[in-house]
N, C-alpha and C positions, 0 to 999 in steps of 0.2 A: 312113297318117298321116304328115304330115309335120314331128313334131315341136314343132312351134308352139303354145302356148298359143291358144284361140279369140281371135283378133285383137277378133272383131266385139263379141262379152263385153265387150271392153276397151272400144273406143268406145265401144259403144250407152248402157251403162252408167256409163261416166266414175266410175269409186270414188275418193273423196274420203280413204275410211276406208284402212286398211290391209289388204290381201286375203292370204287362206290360203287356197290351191289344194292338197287333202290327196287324196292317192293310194296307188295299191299301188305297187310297183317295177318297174311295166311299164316295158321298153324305150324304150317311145315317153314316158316323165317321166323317165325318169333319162338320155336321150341329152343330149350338150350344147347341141345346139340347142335343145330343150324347156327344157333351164337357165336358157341364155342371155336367150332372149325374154321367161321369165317375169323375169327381172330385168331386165330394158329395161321392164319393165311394171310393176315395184315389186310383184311377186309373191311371196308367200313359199312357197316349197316346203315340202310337209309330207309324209311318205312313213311310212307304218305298217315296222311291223319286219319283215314278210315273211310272218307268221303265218297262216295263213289263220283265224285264229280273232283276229286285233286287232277286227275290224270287228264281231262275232258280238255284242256286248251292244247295242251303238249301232245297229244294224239291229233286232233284234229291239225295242225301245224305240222306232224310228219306225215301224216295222211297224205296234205298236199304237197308239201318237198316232193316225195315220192312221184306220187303219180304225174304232176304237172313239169316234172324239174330230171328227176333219179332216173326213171324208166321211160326218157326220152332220151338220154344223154347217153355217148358209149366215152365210158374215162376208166383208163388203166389205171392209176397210181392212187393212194392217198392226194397226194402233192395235188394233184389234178382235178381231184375230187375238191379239196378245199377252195384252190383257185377258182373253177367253175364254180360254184357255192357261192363264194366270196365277191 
């Protein structure tokens, strides 16, 4: 890996909004070049504490969205997505 936030992300996508790119403390987001780019990109770096248990509620919680909710459901749109969700 060479450090670089996905370039094409950025293009294809063109975010208007403000972006959080949230990771572990792998080598390859904490080198300065992974820093650098994402700030030439208006990225904000987000990095859990190291724990290997930060992530463990937030996975388990889309684990079930998904399976019990996402991959029973047939929804076109955003819009429809939220609503159903919501």
């Amino acid at each position: 890996m060479t450090g670089e936030p996905n370039r094409e992300a950025v293009i294809t996508r063109k975010p208007k909004e403000k972006v959080i790119h949230h990771s572990d403390r792998g080598s390859q987001y904490t080198c300065e070049e992974f820093r650098k780019a994402a700030q030439e990109s208006n990225i904000t770096l987000s990095m859990n504490s190291g724990s290997c248990y930060d992530n463990a509620a937030k996975e388990s919680f889309f684990h079930t969205l998904k399976t019990e909710h996402v991959y029973l459901t047939e929804i076109q749109t955003r819009e429809e997505t939220i609503n159903n969700i919501f």
